[in-house]
N, CA, C and O atoms as CSV, one atom per row, in Angstrom:
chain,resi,resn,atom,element,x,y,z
A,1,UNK,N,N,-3.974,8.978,39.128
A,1,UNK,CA,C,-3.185,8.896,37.905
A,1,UNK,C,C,-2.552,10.265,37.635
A,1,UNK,O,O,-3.168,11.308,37.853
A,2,UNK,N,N,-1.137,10.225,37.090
A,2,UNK,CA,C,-0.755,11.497,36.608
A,2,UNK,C,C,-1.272,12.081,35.809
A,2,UNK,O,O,-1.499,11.602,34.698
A,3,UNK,N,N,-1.686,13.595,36.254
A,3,UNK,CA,C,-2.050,14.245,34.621
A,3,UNK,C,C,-0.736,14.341,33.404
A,3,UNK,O,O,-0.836,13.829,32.289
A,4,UNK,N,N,-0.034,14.780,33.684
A,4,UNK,CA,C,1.109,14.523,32.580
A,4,UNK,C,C,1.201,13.236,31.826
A,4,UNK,O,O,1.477,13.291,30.628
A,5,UNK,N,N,0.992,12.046,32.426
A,5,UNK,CA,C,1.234,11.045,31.707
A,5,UNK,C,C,-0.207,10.603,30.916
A,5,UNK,O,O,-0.304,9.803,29.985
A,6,UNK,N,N,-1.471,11.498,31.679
A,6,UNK,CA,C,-2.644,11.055,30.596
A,6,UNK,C,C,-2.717,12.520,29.506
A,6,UNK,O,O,-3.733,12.472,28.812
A,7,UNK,N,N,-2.193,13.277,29.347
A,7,UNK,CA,C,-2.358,14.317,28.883
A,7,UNK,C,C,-1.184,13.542,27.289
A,7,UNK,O,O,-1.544,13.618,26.115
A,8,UNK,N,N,0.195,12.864,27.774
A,8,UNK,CA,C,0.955,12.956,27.072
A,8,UNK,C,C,0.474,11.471,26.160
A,8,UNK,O,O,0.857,11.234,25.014
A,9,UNK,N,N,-0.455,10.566,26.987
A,9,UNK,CA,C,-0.708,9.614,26.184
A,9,UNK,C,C,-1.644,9.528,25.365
A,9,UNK,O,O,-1.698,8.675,24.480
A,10,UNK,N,N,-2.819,10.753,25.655
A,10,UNK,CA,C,-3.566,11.190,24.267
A,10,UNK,C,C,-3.167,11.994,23.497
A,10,UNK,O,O,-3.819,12.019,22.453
A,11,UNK,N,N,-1.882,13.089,23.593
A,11,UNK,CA,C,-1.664,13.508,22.506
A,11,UNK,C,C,-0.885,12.476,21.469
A,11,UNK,O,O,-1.214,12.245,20.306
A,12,UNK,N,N,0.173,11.948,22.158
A,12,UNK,CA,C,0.470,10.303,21.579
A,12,UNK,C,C,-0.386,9.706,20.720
A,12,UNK,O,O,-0.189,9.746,19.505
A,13,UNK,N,N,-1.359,9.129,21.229
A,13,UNK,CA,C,-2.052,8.217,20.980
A,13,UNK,C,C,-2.892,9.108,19.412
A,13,UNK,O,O,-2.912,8.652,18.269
A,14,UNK,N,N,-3.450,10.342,19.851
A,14,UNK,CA,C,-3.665,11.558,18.184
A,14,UNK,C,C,-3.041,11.201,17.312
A,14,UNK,O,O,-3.439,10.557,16.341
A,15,UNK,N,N,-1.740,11.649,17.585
A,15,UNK,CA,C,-0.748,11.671,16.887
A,15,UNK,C,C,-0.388,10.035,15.970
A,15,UNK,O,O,-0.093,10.078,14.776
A,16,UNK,N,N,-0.449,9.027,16.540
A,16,UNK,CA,C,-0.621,8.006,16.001
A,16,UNK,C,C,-1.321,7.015,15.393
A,16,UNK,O,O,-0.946,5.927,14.956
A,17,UNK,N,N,-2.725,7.696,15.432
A,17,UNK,CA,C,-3.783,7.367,14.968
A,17,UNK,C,C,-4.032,8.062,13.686
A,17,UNK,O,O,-4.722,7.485,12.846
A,18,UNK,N,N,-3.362,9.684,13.348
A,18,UNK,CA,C,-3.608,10.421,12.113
A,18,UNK,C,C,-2.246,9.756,11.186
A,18,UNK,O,O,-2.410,9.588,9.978
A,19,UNK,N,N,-1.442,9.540,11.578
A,19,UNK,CA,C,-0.483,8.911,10.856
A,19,UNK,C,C,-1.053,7.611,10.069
A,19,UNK,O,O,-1.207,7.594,8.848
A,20,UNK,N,N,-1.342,6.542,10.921
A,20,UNK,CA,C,-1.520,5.188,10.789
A,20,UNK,C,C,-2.786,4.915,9.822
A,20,UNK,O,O,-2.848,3.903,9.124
A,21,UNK,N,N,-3.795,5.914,9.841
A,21,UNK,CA,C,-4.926,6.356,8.582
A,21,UNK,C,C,-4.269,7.248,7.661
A,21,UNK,O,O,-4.871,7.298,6.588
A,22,UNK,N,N,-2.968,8.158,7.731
A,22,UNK,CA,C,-2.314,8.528,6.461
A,22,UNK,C,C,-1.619,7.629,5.941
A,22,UNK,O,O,-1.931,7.482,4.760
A,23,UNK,N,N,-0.826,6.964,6.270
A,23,UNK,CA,C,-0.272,5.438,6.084
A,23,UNK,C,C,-0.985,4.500,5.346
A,23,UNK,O,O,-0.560,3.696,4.517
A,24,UNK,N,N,-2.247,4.717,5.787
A,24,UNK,CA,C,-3.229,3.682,5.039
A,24,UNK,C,C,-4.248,3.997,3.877
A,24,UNK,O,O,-5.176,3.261,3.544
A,25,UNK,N,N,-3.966,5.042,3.395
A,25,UNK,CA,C,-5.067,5.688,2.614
A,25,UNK,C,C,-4.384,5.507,1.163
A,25,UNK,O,O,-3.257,5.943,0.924
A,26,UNK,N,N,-5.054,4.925,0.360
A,26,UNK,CA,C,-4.353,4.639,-1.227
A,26,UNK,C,C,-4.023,6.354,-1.778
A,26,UNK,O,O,-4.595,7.387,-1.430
A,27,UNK,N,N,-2.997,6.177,-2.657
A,27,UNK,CA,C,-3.266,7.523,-3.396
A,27,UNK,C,C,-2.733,7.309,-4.431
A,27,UNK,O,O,-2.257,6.187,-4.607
A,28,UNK,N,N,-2.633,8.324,-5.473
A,28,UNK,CA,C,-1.987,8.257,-7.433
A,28,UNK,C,C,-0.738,7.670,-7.163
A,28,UNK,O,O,-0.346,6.740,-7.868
A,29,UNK,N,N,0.270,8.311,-5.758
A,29,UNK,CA,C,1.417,7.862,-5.757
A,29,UNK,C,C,1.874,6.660,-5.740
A,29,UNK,O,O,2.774,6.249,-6.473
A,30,UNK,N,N,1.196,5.925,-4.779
A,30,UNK,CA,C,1.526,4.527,-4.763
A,30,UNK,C,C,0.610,3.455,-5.871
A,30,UNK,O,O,0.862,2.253,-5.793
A,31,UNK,N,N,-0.405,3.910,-6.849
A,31,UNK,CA,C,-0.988,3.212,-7.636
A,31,UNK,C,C,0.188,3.660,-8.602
A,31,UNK,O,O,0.846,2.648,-8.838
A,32,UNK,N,N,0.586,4.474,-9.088
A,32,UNK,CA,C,1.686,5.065,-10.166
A,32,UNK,C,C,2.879,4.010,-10.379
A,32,UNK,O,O,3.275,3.361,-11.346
A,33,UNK,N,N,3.293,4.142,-8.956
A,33,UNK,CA,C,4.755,3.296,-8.512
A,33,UNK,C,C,4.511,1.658,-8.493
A,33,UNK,O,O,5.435,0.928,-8.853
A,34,UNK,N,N,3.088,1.024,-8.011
A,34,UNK,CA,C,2.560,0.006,-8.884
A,34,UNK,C,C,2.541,-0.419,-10.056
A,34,UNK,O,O,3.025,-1.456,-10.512
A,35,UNK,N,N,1.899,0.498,-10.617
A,35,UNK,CA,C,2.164,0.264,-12.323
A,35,UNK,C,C,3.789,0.333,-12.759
A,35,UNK,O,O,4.261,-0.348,-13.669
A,36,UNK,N,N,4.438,1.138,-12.065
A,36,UNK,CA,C,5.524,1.037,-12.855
A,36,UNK,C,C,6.334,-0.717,-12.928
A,36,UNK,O,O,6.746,-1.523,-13.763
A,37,UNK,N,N,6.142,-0.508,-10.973
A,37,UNK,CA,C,6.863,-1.777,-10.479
A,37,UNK,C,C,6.503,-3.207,-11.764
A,37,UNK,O,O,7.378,-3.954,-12.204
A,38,UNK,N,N,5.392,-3.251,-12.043
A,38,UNK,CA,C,4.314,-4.314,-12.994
A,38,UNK,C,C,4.705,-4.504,-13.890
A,38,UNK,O,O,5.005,-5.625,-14.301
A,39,UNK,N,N,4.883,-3.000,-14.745
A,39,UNK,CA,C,5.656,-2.700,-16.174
A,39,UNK,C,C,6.687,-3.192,-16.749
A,39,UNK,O,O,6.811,-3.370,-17.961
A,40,UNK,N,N,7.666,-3.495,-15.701
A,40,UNK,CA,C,9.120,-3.639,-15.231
A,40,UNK,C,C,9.707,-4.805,-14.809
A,40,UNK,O,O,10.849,-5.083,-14.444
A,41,UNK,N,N,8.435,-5.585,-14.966
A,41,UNK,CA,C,8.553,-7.810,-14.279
A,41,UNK,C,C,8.853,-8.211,-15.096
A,41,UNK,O,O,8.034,-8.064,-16.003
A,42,UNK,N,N,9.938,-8.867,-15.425
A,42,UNK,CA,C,10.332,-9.458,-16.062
A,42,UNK,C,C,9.322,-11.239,-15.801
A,42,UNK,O,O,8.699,-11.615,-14.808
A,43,UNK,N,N,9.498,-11.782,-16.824
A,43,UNK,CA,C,8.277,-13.373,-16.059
A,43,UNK,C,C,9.396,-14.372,-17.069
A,43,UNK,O,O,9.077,-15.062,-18.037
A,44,UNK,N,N,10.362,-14.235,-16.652
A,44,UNK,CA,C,11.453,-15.153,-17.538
A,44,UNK,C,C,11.032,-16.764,-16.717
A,44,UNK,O,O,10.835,-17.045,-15.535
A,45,UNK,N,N,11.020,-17.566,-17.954
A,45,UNK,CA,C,10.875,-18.929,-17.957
A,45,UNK,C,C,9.390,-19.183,-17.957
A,45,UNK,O,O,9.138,-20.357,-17.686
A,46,UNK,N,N,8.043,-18.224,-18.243
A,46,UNK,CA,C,7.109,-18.279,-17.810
A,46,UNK,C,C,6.238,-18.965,-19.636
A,46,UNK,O,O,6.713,-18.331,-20.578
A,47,UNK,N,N,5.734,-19.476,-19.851
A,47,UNK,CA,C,4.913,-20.079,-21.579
A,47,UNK,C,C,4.069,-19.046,-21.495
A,47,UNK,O,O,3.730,-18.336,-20.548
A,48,UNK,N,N,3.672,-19.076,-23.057
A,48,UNK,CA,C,2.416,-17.691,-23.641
A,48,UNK,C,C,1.195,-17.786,-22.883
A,48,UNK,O,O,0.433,-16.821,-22.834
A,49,UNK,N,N,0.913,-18.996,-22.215
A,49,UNK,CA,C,-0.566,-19.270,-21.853
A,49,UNK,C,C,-0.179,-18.098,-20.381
A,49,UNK,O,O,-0.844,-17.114,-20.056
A,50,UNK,N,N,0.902,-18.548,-19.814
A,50,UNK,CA,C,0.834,-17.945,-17.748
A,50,UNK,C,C,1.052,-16.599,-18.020
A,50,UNK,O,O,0.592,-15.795,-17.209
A,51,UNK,N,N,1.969,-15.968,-19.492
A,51,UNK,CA,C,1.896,-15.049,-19.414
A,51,UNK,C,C,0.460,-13.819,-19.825
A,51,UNK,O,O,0.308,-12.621,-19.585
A,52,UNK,N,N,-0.256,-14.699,-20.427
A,52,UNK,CA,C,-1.592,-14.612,-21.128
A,52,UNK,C,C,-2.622,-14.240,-19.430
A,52,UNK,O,O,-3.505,-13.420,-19.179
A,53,UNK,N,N,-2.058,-15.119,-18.742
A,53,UNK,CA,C,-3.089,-15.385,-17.214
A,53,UNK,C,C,-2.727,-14.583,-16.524
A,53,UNK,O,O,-3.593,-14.156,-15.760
A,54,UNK,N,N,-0.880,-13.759,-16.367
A,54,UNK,CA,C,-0.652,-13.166,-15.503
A,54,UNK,C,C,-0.996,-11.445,-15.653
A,54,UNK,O,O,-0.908,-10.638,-14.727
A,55,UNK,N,N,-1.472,-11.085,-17.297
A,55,UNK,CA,C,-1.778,-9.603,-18.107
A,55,UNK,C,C,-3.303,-10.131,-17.281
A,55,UNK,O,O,-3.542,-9.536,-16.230
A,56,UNK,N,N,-4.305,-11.204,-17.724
A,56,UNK,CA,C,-5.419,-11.132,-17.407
A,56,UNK,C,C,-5.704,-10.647,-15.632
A,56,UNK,O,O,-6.601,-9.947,-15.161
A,57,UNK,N,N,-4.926,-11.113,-15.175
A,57,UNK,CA,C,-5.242,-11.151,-13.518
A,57,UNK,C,C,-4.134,-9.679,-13.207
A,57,UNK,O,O,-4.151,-9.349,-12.021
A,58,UNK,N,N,-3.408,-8.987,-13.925
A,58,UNK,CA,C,-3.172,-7.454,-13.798
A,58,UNK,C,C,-4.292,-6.783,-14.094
A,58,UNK,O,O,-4.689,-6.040,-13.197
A,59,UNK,N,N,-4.841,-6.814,-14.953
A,59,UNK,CA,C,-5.888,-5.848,-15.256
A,59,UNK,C,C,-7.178,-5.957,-14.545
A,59,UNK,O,O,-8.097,-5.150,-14.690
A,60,UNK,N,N,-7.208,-6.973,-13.784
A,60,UNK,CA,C,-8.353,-6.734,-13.057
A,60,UNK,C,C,-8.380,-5.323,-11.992
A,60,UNK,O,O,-7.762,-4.260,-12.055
A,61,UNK,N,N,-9.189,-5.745,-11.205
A,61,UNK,CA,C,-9.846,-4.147,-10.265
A,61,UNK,C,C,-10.690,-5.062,-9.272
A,61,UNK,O,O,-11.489,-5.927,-9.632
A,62,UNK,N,N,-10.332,-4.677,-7.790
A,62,UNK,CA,C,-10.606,-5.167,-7.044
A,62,UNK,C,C,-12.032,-4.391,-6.351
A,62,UNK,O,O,-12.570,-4.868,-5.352
C-alpha cells in the first residue's frame, strides 16, 4: 500500500471526524436561533385548544 495515500487518508479521515462531532455538539447558538425561530410561528387557522397543545409541547425538555 502507498504510504502517501495511508498517511493522507488518516489525516482526512482526523480531520473529518473533529468536524462531524463539532457539527454535532448543541450550543447557546443554535438553542437561541431556536427560540427565536418558535417565537416567530405564526399557527394561523390553528383553535385556542392546538394552540394551548402546541405552547404545552414547546416548553417541554427532552
Amino acid at each position: 500500500m502507498d504510504r502517501r495515500k495511508s498517511i493522507k487518508s488518516i489525516l482526512l479521515g482526523s480531520v473529518a471526524g473533529g468536524l462531524a462531532i463539532h457539527g454535532c455538539k448543541p450550543g447557546e447558538e443554535n438553542e437561541a436561533l431556536a427560540q427565536e425561530i418558535l417565537k416567530d410561528t405564526n399557527y394561523f387557522g390553528r383553535t385556542p385548544e392546538e394552540l394551548e397543545e402546541i405552547e404545552k409541547l414547546n416548553a417541554e425538555q427532552f
